[in-house]
GUKOL-27266 format. One record per residue (C-alpha): residue number from 1; x, y, z; residue in one letter. Coordinates in Angstrom, 3 decimals, always signed. Layout:
NUM	X	Y	Z	a
...
***
This chain:
1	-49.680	+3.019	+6.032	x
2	-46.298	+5.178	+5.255	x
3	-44.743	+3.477	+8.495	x
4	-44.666	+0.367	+7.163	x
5	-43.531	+0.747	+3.912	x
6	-40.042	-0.020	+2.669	x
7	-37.976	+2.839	+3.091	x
8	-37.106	+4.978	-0.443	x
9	-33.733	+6.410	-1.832	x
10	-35.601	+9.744	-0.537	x
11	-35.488	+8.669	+2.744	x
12	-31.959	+7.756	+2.653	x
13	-31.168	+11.160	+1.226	x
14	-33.028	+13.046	+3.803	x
15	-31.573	+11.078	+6.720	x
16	-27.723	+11.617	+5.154	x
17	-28.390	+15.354	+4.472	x
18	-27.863	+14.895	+0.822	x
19	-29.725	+14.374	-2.393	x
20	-31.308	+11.993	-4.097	x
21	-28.982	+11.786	-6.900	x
22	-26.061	+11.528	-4.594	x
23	-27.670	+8.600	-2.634	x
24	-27.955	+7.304	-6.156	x
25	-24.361	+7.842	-7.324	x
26	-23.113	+6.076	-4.027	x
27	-25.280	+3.012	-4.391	x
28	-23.962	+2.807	-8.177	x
29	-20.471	+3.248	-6.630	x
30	-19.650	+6.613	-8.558	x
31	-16.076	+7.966	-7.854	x
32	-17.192	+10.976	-7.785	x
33	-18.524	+11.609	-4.102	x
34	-16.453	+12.671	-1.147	x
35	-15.722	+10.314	+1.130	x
36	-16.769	+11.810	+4.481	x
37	-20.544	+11.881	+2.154	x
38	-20.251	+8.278	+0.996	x
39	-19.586	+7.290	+4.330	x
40	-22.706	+8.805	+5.729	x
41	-25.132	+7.490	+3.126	x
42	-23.759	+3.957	+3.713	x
43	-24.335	+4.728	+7.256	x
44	-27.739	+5.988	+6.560	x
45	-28.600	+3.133	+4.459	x
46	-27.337	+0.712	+7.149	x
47	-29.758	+2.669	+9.987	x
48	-32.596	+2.317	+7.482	x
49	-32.311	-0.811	+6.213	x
50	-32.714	+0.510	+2.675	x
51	-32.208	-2.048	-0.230	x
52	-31.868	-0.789	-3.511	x
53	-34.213	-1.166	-6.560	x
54	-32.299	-4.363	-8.516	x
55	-34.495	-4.097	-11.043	x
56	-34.116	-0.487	-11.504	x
57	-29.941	-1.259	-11.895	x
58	-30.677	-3.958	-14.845	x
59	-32.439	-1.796	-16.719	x
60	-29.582	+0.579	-16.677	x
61	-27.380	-2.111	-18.113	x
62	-26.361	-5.740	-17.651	x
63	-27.547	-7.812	-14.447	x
64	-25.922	-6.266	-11.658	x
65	-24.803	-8.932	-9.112	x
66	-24.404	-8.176	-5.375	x
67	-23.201	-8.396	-1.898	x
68	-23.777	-7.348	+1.517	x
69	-21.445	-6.057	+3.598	x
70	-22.186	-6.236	+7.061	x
71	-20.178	-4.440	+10.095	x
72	-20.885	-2.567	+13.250	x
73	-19.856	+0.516	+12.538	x
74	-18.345	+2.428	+9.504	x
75	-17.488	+5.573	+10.974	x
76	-14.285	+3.599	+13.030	x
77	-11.351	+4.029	+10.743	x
78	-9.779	+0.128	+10.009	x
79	-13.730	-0.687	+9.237	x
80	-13.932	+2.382	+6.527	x
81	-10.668	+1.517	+5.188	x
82	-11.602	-1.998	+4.495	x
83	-15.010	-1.035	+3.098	x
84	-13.699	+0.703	+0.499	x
85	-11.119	-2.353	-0.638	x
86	-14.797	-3.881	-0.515	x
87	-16.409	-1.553	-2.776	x
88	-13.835	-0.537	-5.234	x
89	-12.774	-4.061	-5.819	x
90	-16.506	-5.175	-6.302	x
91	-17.166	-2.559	-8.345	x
92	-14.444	-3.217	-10.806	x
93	-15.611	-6.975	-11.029	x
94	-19.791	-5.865	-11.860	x
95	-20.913	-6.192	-8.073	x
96	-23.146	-3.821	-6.469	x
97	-22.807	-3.464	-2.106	x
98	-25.195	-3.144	-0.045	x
99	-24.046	-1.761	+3.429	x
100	-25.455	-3.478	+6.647	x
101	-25.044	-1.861	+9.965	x
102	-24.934	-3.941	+13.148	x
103	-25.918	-1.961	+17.107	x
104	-22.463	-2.527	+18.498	x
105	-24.547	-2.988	+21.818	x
106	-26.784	-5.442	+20.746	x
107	-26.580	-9.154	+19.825	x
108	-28.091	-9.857	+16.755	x
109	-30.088	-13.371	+15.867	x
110	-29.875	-15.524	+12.691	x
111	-33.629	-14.273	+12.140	x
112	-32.674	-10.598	+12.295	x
113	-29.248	-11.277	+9.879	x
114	-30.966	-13.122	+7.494	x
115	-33.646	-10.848	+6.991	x
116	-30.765	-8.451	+6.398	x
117	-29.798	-9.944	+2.896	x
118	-31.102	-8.026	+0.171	x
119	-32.012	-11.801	-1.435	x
120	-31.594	-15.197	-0.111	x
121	-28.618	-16.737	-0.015	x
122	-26.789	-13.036	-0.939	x
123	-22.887	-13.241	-0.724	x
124	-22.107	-11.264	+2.489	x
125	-18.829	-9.954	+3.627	x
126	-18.384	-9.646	+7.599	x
127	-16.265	-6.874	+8.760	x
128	-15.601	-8.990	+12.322	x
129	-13.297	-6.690	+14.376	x
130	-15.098	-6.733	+16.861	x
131	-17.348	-8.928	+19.291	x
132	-20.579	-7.773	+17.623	x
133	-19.371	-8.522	+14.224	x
134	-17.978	-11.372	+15.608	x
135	-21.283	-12.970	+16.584	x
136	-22.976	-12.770	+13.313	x
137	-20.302	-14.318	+11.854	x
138	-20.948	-17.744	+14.054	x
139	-24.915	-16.957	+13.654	x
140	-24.896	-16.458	+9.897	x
141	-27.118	-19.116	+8.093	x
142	-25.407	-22.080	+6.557	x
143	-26.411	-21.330	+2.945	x
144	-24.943	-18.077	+3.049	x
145	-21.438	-17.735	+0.976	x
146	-19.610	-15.882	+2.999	x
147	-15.932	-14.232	+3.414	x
148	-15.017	-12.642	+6.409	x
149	-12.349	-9.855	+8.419	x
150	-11.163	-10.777	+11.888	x
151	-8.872	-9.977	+14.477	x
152	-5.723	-12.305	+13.756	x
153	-6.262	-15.626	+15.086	x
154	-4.270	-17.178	+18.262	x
155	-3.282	-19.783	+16.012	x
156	-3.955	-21.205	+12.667	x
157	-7.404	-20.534	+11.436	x
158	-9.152	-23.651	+10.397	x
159	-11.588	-21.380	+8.016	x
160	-10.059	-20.059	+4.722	x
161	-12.524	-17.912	+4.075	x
162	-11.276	-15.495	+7.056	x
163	-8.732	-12.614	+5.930	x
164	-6.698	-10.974	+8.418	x
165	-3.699	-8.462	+9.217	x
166	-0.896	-9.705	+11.672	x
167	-1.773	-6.837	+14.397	x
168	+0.037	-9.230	+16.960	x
169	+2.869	-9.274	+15.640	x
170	+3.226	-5.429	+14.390	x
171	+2.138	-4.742	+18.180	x
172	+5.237	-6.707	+19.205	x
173	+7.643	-4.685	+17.189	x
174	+5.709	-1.682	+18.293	x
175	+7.055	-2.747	+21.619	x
176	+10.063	-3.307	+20.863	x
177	+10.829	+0.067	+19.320	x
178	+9.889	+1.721	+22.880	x
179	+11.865	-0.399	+24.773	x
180	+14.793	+0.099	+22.209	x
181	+14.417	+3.623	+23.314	x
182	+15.269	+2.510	+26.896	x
183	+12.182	+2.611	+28.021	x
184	+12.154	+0.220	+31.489	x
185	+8.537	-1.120	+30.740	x
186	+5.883	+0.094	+28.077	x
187	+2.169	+0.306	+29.275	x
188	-0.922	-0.501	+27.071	x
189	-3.818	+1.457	+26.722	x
190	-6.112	-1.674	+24.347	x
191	-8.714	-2.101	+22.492	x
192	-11.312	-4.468	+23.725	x
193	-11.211	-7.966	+21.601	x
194	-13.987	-9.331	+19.608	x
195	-13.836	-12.966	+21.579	x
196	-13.686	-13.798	+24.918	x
197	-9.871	-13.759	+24.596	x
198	-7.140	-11.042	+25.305	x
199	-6.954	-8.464	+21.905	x
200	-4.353	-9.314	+19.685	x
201	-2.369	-6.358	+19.811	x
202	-2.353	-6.094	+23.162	x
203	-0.845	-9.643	+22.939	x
204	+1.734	-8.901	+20.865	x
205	+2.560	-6.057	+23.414	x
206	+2.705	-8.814	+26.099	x
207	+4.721	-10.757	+23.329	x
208	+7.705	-8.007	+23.834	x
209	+7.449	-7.594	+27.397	x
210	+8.194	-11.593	+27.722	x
211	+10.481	-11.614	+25.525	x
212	+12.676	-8.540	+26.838	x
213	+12.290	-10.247	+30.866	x
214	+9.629	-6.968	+31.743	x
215	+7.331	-7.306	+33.823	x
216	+3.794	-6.090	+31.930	x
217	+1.943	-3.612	+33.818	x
218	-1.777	-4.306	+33.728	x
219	-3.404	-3.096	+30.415	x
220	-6.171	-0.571	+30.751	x
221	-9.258	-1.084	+28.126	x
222	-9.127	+2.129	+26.329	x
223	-12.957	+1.743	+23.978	x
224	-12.512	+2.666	+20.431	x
225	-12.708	+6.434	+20.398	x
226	-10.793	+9.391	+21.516	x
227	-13.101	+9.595	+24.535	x
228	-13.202	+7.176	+25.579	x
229	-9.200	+6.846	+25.042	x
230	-9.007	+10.118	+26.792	x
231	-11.000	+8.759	+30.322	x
232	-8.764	+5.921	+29.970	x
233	-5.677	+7.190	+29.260	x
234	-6.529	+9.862	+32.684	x
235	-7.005	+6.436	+34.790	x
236	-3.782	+5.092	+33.661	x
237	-1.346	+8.312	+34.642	x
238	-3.548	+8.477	+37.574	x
239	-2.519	+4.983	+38.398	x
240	+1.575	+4.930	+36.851	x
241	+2.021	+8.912	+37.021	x
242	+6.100	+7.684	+36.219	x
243	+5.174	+5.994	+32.888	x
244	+7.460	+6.720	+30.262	x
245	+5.978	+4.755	+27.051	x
246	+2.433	+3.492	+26.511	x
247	+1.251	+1.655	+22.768	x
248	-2.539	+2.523	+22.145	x
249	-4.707	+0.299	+20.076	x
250	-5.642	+2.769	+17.712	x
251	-4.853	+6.324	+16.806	x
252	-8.386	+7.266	+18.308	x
253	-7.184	+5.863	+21.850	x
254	-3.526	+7.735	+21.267	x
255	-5.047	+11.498	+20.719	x
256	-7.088	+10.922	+23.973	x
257	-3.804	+10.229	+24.997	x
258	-2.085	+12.580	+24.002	x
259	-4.434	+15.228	+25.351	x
260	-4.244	+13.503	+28.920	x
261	-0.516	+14.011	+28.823	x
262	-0.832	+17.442	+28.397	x
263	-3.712	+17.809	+31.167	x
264	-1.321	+15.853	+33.539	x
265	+1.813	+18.256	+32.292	x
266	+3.424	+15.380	+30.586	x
267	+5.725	+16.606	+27.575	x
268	+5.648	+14.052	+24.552	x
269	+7.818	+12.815	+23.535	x
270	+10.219	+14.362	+26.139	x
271	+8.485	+12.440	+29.609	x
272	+6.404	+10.096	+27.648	x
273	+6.355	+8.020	+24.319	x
274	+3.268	+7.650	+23.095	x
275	+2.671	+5.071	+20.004	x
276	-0.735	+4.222	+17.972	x
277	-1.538	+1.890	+15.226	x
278	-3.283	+1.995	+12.243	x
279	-1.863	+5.186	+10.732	x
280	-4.801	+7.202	+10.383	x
281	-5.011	+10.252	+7.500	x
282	-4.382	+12.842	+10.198	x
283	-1.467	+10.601	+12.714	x
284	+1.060	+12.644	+10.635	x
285	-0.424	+16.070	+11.108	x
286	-1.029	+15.980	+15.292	x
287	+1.969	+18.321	+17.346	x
288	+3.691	+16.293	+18.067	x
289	+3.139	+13.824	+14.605	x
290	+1.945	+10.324	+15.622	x
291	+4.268	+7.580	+15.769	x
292	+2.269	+4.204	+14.832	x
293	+1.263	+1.197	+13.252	x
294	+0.723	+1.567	+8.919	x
295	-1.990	-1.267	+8.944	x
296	-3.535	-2.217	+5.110	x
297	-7.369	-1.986	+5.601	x
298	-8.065	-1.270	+2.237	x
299	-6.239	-3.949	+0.970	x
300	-7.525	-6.197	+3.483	x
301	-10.791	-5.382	+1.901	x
302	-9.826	-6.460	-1.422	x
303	-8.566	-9.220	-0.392	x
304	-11.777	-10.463	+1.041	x
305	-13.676	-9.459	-2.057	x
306	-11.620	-11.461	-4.186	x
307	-11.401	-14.795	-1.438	x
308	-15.777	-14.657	-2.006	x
309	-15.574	-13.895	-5.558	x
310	-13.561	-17.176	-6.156	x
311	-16.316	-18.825	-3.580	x
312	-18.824	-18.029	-6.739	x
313	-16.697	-17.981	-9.249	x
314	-13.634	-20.725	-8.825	x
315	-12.144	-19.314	-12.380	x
316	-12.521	-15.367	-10.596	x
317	-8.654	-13.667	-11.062	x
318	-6.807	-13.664	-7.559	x
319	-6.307	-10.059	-5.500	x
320	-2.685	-9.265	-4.316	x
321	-1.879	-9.681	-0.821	x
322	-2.177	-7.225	+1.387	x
323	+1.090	-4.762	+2.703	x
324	+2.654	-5.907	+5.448	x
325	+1.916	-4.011	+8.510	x
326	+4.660	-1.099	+9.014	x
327	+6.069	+0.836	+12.056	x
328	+5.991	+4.396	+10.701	x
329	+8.206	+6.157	+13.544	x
330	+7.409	+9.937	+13.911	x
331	+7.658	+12.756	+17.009	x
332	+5.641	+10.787	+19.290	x
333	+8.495	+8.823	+20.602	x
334	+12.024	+9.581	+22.059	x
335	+14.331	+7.749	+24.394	x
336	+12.933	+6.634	+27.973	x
337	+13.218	+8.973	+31.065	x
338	+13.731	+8.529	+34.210	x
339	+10.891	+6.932	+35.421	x
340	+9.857	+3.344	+35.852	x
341	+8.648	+3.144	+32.505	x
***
């Protein structure tokens, strides 16, 4: 019966909106496809659970080795970012990538992730930003080689095979660049964390406040997405209409922001600084431009390529580290007002 057959590069195509030969190119890591398209076959492969023909790839050529990557969701713009590190750094060293996508809203079991794997024991890469990703990094199987992204650890990580950017501290000078402005207080509008524990930026925001003798304001959890920022950033003026300065978690969270201000009649940067992190493509192009957080996703994404290829292969060449993460001030944010802060 068709229903329970594996599903076909046609299939892919159709659910993407694309062709065949473009599902192909994409899977074969050709250069030449737009990115918004690459994205949404990988995303379409992920739904789908489509694993390309390896026998179909040898014949082309020499044995293709390959990797999974698995993560929660690769339209959110840090997991993207690092994907393509993934890919372009695999691709250069004769590794094909399979993309895995995890239901952000639903825990996964060791069952369900192994039977993700194109082959047993297949390296994987773990994009673990968040709590989903998270939790399939604990419930991988033992036998799996395996490198891994993550939020930046409270303290030193005992695992070496984790990769991660110093958020905290980046949110910390974030912080401090507000309340350089005169800002009384600053106000956080967070991510949610991928543990049980506070978010790392929004510690590194608490990091400042300490440090500077503020009192913190309580953080509102702002989701991941402009919406959601939006509804959240609405509760917070609600709640502090006479905040000056707030630091988002992402850009996403800082253009729901932004458009809150204006609903509330809030002139930015004039009655209220508003900063973001991660420095997304279109931070410098918003009225006003987006000050915020230059985070290296990409390289990050290298970087955890070339940690597993050394897992395989201890004689594999080394990746450069990562940029440090880099307050890119733009229109966003001016000197503090009047208000409590």
């Amino acid at each position: 019966m068709r229903s329970v057959q594996e599903p076909t590069i046609r299939d892919v195509a159709r659910a993407a909106g694309v062709s065949y030969q473009t599902v192909s190119r994409v899977i074969n890591g050709n250069e030449r496809v737009a990115e918004a398209t690459r994205r949404r076959v990988q995303t379409a492969i992920g739904e789908l659970g489509y694993r390309p023909n390896r026998a179909a790839r040898e014949l082309a050529g020499k044995a293709v080795r390959s990797l999974t990557v698995l993560t929660s969701d690769t339209s959110l713009y840090g997991n993207a970012t690092a994907l393509r590190g993934i890919e372009e750094a695999a691709r250069t060293a004769g590794f094909a990538v399979s993309i895995s996508v995890l239901d952000r809203h639903a825990a996964p079991d060791a069952e369900e992730l192994r039977a993700r794997l194109v082959r047993p024991g297949e390296p994987m890469i773990v994009i673990a930003f968040d709590a989903a990703g998270a939790r399939a990094l604990e419930l991988l199987p033992a036998d799996v080689p395996v490198t891994a992204l993550v939020e930046r650890p409270p303290g030193d990580d005992p695992d070496p095979r984790h990769v991660w950017l110093d958020d905290r501290l980046a949110a910390t000078r974030a912080t401090r660049h507000l309340l350089g402005l005169g800002h009384r207080t600053v106000h956080c509008l967070a991510l949610p964390s991928s543990t049980a524990r506070t978010a790392q930026r929004t510690e590194g925001w608490l990091d400042a406040l300490r440090e500077a003798g503020v009192d913190a304001p309580a953080p509102v959890e702002g989701g991941w997405t402009p919406r959601s920022g939006h509804l959240a950033a609405r509760t917070l003026l609600d709640r502090h209409p006479d905040a000056t300065a707030v630091l988002c978690g992402n850009d996403d969270l800082a253009l729901g922001m932004l458009r809150a201000a204006r609903e509330a009649g809030r002139r930015v940067p004039d009655e209220l600084s508003v900063v973001g992190f991660d420095d997304t493509p279109a931070s410098a192009y918003l009225a006003p431009a987006l000050t915020t957080v230059r985070l290296d996703f990409e390289g990050l994404g290298r970087t955890s390529f070339g940690l597993l290829h050394r897992l395989l292969d201890p004689s594999a060449p080394g990746q450069e580290p990562c940029a440090e993460p880099e307050l890119i001030v733009r229109e966003s944010s001016g000197p503090g007002g009047t208000g409590s802060g």
